[in-house]
N, C-alpha and C positions, 0 to 999 in steps of 0.2 A: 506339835508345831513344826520342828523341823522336818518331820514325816512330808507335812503336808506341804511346803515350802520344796522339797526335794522331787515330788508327785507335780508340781507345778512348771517346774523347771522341766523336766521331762515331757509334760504333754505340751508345752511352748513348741519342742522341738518335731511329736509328731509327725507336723506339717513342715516340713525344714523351707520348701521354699514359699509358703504362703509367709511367714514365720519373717523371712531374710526379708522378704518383699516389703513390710510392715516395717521392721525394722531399718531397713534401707529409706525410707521412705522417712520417718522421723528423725533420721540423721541428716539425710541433704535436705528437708526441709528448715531444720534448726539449724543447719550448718549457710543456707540461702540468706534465709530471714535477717538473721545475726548480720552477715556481710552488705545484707541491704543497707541495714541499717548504720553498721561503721562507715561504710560510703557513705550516705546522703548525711550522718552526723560531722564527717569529715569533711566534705562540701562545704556544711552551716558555717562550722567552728575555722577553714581557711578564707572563707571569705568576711568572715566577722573580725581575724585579728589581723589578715590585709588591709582591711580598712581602716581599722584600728593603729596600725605600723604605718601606714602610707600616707591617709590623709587627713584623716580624723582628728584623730589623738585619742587621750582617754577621757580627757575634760575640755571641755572651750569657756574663755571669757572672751565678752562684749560689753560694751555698750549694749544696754534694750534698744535704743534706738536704732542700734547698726543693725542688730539681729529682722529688724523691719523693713528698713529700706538699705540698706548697707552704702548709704553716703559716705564718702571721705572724711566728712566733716564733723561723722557720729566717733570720733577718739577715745579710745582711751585715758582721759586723764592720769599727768605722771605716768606713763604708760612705763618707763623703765623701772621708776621705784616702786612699781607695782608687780612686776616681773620680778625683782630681787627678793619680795616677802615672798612672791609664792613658791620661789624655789627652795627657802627655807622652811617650809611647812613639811612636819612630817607626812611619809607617805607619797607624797611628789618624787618620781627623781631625775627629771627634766621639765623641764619648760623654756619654752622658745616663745617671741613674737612675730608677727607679721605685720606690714603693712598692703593693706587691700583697695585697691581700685578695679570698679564695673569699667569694662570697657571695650573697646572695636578692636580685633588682629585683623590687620589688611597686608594682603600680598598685592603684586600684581596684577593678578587671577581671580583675588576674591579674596574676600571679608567675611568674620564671625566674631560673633558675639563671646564675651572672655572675661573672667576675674584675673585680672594682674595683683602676684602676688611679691611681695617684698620680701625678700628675706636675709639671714644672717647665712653665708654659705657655711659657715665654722662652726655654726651652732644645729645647722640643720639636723643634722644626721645625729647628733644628741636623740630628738624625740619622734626624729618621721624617715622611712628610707626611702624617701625619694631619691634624693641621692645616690641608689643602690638600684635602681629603675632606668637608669642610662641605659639605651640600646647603642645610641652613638653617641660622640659628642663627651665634654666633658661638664662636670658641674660648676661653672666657676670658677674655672682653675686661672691666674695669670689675671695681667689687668689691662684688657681688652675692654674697651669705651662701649656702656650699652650692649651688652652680651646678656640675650637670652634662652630660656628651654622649655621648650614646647613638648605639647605630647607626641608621637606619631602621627595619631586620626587626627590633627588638627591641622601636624603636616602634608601629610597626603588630600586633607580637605584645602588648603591656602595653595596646596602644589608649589610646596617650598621643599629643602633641603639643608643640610648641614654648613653652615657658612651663607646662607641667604639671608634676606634684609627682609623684616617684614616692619609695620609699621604699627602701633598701640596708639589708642587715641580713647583718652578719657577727659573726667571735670577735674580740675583739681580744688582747692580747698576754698578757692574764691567762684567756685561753680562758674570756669568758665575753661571752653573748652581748649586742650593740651593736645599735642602728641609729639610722637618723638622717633627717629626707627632704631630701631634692635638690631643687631646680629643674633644669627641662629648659632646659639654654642654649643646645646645638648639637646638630645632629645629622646624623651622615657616616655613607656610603656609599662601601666599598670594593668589591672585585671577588670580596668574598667574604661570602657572607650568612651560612655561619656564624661568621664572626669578628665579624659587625656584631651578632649577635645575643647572641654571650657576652662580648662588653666592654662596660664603660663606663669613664670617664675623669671624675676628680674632681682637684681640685686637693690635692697632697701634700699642704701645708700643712692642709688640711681631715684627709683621711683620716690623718695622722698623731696629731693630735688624738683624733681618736675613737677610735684603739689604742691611747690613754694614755701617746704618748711623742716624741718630736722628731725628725725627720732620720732615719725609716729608710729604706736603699735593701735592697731584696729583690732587683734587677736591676739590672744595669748593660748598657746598649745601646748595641754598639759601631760607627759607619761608618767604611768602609774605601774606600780609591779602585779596590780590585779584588779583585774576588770571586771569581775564581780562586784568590788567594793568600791569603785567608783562614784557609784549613785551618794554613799554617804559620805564619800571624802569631799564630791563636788558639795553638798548641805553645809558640809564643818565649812569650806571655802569661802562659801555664799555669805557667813555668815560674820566674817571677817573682812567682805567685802559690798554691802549695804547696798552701792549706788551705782554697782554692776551686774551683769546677767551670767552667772555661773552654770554651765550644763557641764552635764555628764553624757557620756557616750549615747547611753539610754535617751537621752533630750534630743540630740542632735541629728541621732539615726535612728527614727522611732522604727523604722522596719529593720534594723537588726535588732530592737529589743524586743520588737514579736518573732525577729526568726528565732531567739535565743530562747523563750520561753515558750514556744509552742516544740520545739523540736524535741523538747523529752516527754513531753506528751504525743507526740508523733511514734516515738519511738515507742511507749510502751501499748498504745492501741494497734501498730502495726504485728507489734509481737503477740498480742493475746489474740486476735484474729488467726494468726498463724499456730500459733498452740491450739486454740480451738478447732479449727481445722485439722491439724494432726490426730485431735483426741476423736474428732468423729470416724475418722478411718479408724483408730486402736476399737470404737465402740462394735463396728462393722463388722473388724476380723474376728469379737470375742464373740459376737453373734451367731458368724458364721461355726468357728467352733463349740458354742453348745448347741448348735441345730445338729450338728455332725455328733455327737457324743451324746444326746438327750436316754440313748439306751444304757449306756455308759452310767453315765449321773444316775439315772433310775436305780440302776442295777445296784450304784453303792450308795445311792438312799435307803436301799431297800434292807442292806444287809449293814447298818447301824449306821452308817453314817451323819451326823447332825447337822443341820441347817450353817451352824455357827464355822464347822470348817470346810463345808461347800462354798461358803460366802469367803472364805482368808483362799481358799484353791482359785477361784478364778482371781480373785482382786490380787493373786501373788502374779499370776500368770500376765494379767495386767498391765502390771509394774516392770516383771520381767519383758514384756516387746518395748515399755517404755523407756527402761533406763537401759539400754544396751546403746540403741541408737541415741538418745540424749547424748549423754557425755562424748562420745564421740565427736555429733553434732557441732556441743558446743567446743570442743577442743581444736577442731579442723578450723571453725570459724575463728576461735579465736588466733591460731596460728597464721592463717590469710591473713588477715587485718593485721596481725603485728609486723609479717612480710612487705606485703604493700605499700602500708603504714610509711614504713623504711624507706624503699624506694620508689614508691606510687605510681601510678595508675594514668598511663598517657592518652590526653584526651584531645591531641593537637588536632586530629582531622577537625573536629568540632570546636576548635578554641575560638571561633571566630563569635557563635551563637552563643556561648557559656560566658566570653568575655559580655555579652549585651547585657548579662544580669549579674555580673561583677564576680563570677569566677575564673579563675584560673582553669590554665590549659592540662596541668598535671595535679590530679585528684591523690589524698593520701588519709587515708579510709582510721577513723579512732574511733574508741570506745572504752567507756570507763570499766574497770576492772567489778563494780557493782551493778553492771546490768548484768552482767554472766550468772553473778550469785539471783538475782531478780529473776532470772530467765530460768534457772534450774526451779527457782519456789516455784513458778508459773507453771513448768510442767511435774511437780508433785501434785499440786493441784487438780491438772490438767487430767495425768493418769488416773487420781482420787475418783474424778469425776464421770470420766470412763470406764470405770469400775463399777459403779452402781451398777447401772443399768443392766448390765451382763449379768451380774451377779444377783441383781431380783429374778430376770429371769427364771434364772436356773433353781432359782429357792422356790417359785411355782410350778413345777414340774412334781407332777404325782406317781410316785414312784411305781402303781403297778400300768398306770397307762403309759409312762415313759421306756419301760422296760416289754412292753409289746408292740410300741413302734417299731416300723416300716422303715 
C-alpha cells in the first residue's frame, strides 16, 4: 500500500512542470471561485441588513387598509398602547412608530412626489440609522419651527440646499388638502437613491398637527436580534394582534427574500461548475500521462503487477495534483475574504450604478466558515471522479501490446 502510494507521489513529479501547471491551476481556480463568491455573498447579505438597519426594519405593522392605499385615515387604533405591548414582547428589542402622509415636495424649481414621514427623533436611532446617514445637516437637533430631512437625490432633484425652504403638501385626515414649508435641516444619503428621493422625515409632533390631530402612528417598526427568525416572531405577533397586518422583513421586501434564499443556491451551483471544470483538466493531465507511460504500465503488468494496485497508483496520483492545490486554494481564499472582509473593497468609481440597485459604494466580501468544509467534500468528490476514468483506462491496457508500443 504504502509502496504504491510512495510510486505515485513520484511519478506526480515526473513531469514537474506539466504537474505544477495542473496544480497551480486548481489552486487559483479554487482560490477565484471561493472569492467570487465571498463577494457577490457579501454584496447580498450588505444590502439585505442596510435595508434592514435603514428603512425597513425587521417586522412592520399596519392597518391592511394602509398597506393598500396608505390614506391618513387608515390608523392605527390606540396606536401608542399598541407600541408599549409590542415592545414588551419577547424577542423585540425596539420598536418605534411613525406617522405617514403621501404627498408633493415642492421647491421653487420643481416638485416630486414623496411619503412624509413623522417621527420620534429620540427614539429613531433605537430601531433605524438613518439618523447615522447625515451627509450634512443635523437630525433634529434644537427647536427650529418645521425643520426637515431630505435625501440628497431629492435635493439635487428640487435644487435645494441645506437651510432652504421647500414646501409638503398633502390630505389630511378630513381629506382636504394641507401644506405647510419646511426648512431644510439634514440631509442623508442611503445605498439607495430611490429611497433618498421619495422620503422625507419631519418631526411627528409637526406633521400630526397639520392632520388635525395627536399621536397617530400609521406604522410601527420593529428590530429584532435575528432576521432569520423574523418570519415566526412577525406569526407569534399577528396573533396577538387580530385586527392588524403584521409582516415580516420577508413580506415587506419580497425581493430580498428571493435574494436571501436563492444566493446559497447560487453559491453552491457556481462552485460545482467550477470544481467540475477543474476535475476535467485533472482527467486530461492523467490521460496525458498514461498515453506517455502505456509501455511503463505494460511493462509492470506484465511482471505481476495486479489490476487492483494499478487502479490505487493512478487514483493516488490523482488525489496527489488534487489535494496540493486544494487546500492551498482554499486557504488563500479564505484569507482574502477575511482581509477584505475587514477593510473592503472600494467601489466608488461605480457607486453611482451600484447605489441604483441598493448597494453600497464599499463591498466587504463574507462567507460562512461551512462552505469551505462543503468546498473541500465537493473536490474529494471531484478528484474521486477524475480518477475513474484514468484509471479504467489503464486497467485496459494488454500488457504484451502496451509493452511494444511506439
Amino acid at each position: 500500500m504504502w509502496t504504491i502510494i510512495k510510486i505515485s507521489w513520484k511519478n506526480v513529479w515526473r513531469n514537474p512542470v506539466r504537474s505544477s501547471v495542473v496544480i497551480a491551476a486548481v489552486m487559483l481556480g479554487i482560490w477565484a471561485g471561493i472569492f467570487i463568491v465571498g463577494f457577490t455573498n457579501g454584496m447580498s447579505l450588505q444590502r439585505l441588513h442596510d435595508q434592514l438597519d435603514t428603512y425597513t426594519g425587521h417586522i412592520q405593522i399596519h392597518t391592511p387598509a394602509f398597506n393598500n392605499d396608505r390614506k391618513v385615515s387608515e390608523y392605527i387604533p390606540n396606536g401608542n398602547s399598541v407600541l408599549s405591548q409590542i415592545r414588551k414582547t419577547p424577542g423585540v428589542i425596539a420598536a418605534i412608530g411613525h406617522t405617514i402622509a403621501t404627498g408633493l415636495a415642492s421647491s421653487s424649481t420643481n416638485s416630486y412626489g414623496t411619503s412624509i414621514v413623522g417621527v420620534k427623533p429620540q427614539q429613531e436611532s433605537t430601531v433605524l440609522r438613518l439618523p447615522h446617514k447625515l451627509v450634512e445637516g443635523t437630525f433634529f437637533k434644537g427647536d427650529k419651527r418645521f425643520p426637515v430631512v431630505i435625501g440628497k437625490s431629492l435635493a439635487k432633484r428640487l435644487n435645494v440646499h441645506l437651510g432652504s425652504k421647500i414646501v409638503l403638501t398633502f390630505q389630511d385626515t378630513a381629506n382636504n388638502i394641507t401644506a405647510s414649508a419646511f426648512r431644510i435641516e439634514g440631509i442623508f444619503k442611503t445605498s439607495s437613491n430611490t429611497y433618498d428621493e421619495s422620503h422625507v422625515f419631519v418631526r411627528s409632533g409637526d406633521l400630526n398637527n397639520l392632520l388635525g390631530t395627536h399621536d397617530l402612528i400609521h406604522e410601527i417598526v420593529i428590530k429584532t436580534g435575528h432576521a432569520e427568525k423574523d418570519l415566526a416572531l412577525s406569526q407569534k405577533i399577528q396573533k396577538t394582534l387580530p385586527g392588524l397586518s403584521v409582516q415580516s422583513w420577508q413580506e415587506v421586501a419580497p425581493e430580498l427574500r428571493l435574494l436571501d434564499s436563492t444566493i446559497k443556491l447560487e453559491i453552491y451551483i457556481f462552485m460545482t461548475i467550477l470544481v467540475l471544470a477543474l476535475a476535467l483538466g485533472i482527467v486530461n493531465t492523467m490521460l496525458m500521462a498514461i498515453l506517455e507511460r502505456t509501455r511503463e504500465l505494460g511493462m509492470l503488468m506484465a511482471v505481476g503487477m495486479n489490476k487492483k494496485r494499478v487502479f490505487l497508483m493512478i487514483v493516488s496520483e490523482t488525489f496527489f495534483l488534487s489535494f496540493i492545490g486544494a487546500p492551498l486554494g482554499i486557504f488563500f481564499s479564505w484569507l482574502t475574504i477575511h482581509i477584505t472582509g475587514e477593510y473592503g473593497i472600494n467601489l466608488s468609481m461605480v457607486a453611482r450604478g451600484l447605489s441604483q440597485f441598493g448597494y453600497g459604494s464599499i463591498i466587504y466580501p463574507v462567507l460562512d466558515n461551512i462552505y469551505y468544509f462543503h468546498i473541500a467534500l465537493m473536490m474529494v468528490a471531484a478528484a474521486l471522479l477524475s480518477a475513474i476514468y484514468p484509471a479504467i483506462k489503464a486497467l485496459r491496457l494488454r500488457p504484451v501490446q502496451a509493452i511494444r508500443k511506439i
